[in-house]
C-alpha positions as a printed Julia matrix, in Angstrom:
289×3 Matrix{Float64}:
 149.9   123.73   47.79
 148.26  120.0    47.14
 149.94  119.86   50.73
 148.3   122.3    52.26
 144.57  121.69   50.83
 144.7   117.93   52.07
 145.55  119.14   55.78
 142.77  121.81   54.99
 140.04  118.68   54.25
 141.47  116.89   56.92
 141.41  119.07   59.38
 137.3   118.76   60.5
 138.35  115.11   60.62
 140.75  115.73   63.1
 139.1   117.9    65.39
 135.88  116.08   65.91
 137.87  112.83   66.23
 139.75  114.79   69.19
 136.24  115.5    71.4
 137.05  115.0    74.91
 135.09  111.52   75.98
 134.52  113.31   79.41
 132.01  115.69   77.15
 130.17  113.14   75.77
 130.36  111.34   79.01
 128.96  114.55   80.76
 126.23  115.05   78.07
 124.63  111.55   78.58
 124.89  111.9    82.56
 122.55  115.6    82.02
 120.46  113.53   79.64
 120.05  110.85   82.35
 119.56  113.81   85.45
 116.98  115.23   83.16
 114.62  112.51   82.29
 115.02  111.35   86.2
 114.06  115.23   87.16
 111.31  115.43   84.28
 109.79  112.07   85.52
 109.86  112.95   89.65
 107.9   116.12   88.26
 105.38  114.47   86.19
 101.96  115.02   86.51
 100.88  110.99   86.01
 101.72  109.45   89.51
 102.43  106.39   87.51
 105.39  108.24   86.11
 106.7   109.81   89.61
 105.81  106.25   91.5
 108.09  104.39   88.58
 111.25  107.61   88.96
 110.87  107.03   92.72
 111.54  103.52   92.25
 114.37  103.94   89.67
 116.24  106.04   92.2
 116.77  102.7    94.13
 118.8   101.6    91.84
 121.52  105.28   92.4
 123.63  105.06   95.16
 123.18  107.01   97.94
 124.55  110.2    96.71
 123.66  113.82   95.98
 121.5   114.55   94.59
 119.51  111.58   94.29
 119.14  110.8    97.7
 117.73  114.44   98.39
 115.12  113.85   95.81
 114.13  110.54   96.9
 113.34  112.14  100.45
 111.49  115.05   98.89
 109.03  112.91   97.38
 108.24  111.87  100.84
 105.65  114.97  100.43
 104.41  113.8    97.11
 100.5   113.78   97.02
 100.32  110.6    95.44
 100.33  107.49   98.54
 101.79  104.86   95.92
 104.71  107.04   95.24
 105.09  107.93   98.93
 105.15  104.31   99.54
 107.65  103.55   96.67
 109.84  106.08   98.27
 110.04  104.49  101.36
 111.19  101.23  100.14
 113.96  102.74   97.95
 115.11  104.27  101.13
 115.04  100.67  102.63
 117.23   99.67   99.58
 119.69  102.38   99.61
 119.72  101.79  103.37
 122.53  104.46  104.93
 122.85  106.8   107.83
 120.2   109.13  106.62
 117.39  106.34  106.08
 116.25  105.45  109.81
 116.14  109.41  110.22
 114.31  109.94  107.57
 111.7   106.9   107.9
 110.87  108.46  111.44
 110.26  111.28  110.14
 107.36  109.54  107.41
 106.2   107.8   110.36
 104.49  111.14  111.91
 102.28  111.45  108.39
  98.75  111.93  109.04
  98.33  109.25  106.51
  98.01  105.78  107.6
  99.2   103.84  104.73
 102.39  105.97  104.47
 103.04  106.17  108.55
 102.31  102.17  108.34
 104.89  101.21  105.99
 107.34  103.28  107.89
 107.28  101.58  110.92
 107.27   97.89  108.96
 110.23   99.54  107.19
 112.36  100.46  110.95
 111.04   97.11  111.79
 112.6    95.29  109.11
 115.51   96.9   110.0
 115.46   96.24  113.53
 114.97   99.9   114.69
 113.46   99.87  118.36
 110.93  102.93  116.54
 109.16  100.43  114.1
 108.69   97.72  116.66
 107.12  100.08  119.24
 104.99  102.09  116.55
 103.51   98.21  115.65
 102.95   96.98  119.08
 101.57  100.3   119.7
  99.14   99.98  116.69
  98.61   96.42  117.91
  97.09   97.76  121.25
  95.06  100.63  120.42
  93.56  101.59  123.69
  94.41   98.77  125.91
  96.94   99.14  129.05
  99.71   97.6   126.55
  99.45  100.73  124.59
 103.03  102.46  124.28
 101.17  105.49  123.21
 103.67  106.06  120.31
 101.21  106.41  117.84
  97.79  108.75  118.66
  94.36  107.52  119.35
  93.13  109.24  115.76
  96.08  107.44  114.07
  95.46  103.97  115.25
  91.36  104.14  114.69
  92.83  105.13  110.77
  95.23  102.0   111.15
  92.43   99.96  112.43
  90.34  100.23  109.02
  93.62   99.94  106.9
  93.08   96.87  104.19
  96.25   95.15  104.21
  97.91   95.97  100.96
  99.2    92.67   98.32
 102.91   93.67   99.39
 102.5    92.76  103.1
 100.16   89.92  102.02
 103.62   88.66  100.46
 105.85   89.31  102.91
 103.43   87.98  105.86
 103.24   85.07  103.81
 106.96   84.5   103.27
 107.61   85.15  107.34
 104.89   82.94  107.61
 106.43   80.38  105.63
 110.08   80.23  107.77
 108.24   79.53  111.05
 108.13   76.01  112.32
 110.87   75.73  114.81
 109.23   72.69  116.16
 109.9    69.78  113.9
 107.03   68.01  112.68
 104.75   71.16  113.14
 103.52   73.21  110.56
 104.01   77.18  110.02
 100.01   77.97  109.61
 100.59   79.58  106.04
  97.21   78.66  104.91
  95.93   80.16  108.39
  98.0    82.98  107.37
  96.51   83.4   104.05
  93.03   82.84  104.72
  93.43   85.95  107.85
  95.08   88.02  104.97
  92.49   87.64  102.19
  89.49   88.39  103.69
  88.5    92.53  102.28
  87.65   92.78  105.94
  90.58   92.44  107.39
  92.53   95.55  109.42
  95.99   96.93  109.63
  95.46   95.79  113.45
  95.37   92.55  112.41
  98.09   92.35  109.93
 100.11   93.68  112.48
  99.42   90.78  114.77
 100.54   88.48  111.79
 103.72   90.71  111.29
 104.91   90.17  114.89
 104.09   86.9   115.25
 108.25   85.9   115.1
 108.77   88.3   118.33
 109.0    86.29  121.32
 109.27   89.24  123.69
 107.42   89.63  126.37
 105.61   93.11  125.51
 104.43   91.51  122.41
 102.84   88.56  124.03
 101.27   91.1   125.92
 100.31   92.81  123.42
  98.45   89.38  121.54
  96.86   88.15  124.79
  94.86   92.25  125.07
  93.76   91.24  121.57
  92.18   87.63  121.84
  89.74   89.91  123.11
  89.62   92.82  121.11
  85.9    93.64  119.0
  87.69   93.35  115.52
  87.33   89.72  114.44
  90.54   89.66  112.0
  92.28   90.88  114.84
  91.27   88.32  117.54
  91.76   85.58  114.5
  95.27   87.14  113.77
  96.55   87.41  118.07
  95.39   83.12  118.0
  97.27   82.18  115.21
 100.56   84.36  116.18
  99.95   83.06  120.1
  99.79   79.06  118.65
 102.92   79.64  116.44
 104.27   80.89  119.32
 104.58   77.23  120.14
 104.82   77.59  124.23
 102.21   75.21  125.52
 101.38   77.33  128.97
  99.38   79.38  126.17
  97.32   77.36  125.46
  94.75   77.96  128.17
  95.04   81.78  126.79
  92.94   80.36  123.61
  90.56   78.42  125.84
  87.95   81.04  125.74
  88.23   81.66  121.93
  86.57   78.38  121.78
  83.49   79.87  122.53
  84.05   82.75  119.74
  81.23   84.26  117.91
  83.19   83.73  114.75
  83.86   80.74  113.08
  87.32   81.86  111.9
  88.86   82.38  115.35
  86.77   79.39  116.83
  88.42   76.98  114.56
  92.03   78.6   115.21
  91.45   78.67  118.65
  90.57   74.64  117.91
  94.18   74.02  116.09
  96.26   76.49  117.9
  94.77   74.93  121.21
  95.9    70.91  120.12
  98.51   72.66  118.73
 100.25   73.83  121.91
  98.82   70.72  123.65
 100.96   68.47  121.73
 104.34   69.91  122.49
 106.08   68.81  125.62
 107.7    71.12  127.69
 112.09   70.91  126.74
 113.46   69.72  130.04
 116.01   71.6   132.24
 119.16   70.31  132.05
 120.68   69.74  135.4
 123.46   72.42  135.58
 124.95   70.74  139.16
 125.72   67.44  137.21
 127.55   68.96  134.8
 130.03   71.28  136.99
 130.63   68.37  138.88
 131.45   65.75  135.76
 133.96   69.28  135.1
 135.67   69.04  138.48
């Protein structure tokens, strides 16, 4: 009987010290999906913009990923915008796809940081939506992007996250020893409150050495946007080929101070660097032989 009643007290003991772990496991995941679901729902954008980011942090599985592209149509531009770099940091077959697919927004902040995004990962899409943006209406023009986006582009402040990034691109160019990489050129284009999404483009391309892109720079030493004209002579000077330099000649003459004085540098610039010689190719087969 004494037996029997100590098994009897026992026995909650023993069942509750039995609970599967995959229960409790299973109870904190829902607690997690919850607060993730209540937060992407939230009416403070603040809340949304911070669940949009934490979903950077999930792999690229359902259904996080799902959600993370549905917020794509969140009202909100900051969370929009948070979105699209989690996509850049999940980064898998779905992302390019789904980063063209923000690049068609009517909004110009959201379809901007699209196209940096394919550009940053070296999709063919973001480079010709920028040059295109570059361009606006001159021959040049791609006509990837629509007249009515680019004049929205054209007014678009550059926000402090491409300020950064601008400025850390900035600071890895000086492939010509003894040269500098304009950073302070860089930052001065990048914190006037005038400058244009035009022009930050200019500054964002400046490491392309393609041909279309030069292009692309020369069409805006002369465009009517100052930050612009002051963005295409800094990227043309750091492009550090000296049969440019008579492309900044007539920027010399610049109603504005700040592309005068670039023009100036970038000009002296390019004027100090000597043309690398050709290396006789002839001499060399024949040393071979």
């Amino acid at each position: 009987m004494r037996n029997f009643l100590v098994l009897l007290l026992l026995f909650p003991v023993f069942i509750f010290s039995q609970t599967p772990a995959s229960k409790t496991s299973g109870s904190t995941q829902d607690r997690a999906r919850g607060l993730l679901d209540s937060s992407l729902k939230d009416k403070n954008p603040d809340t949304r913009k911070h669940a949009v980011q934490a979903l950077g942090l999930v792999s690229p599985s359902e259904p996080y990923l799902s959600q993370l592209e549905g917020m794509l149509e969140d009202k909100d531009v900051e969370v929009r915008l948070a979105v699209i770099t989690s996509l850049m940091d999940l980064n898998n077959k779905r992302t390019v796809p789904t980063l063209r697919k923000a690049m068609d927004t009517d909004v110009p902040e959201v379809s901007f940081a699209a196209a940096k995004a394919l550009w940053t990962l070296n999709e063919p899409a973001g480079r010709e939506a920028l040059v295109s943006v570059l361009s606006g209406e001159t021959k040049t023009s791609s006509g990837f992007i629509t007249k009515q986006k680019r004049d929205a582009l054209r007014m678009l402040h550059t926000p402090k996250t491409m300020f950064l990034f601008a400025l850390k691109q900035g600071a890895n160019l000086a492939p010509v020893p003894g040269l500098g990489a304009g950073v302070s050129s860089l930052q001065g284009i990048l914190s006037d409150p005038g400058v244009s999404g035009r022009a930050a483009t200019a500054l964002l391309l400046t490491s392309d050495k393609s041909v279309e892109v030069l292009r692309a720079l020369q069409d805006a030493l002369v465009d009517t946007d100052w930050s612009v004209r002051a963005a295409a002579v800094h990227a043309i000077a750091l492009r550090n080929n000296p049969a440019l330099k008579t492309d900044l000649t007539p920027l010399l003459d610049d109603k504005k101070e700040a592309v005068r004085v670039r023009a100036a540098a970038g000009y002296l610039r390019l004027d100090g660097i000597r043309p690398t010689p050709v290396k006789s190719v002839r001499k060399q087969d024949t040393k071979k032989q």
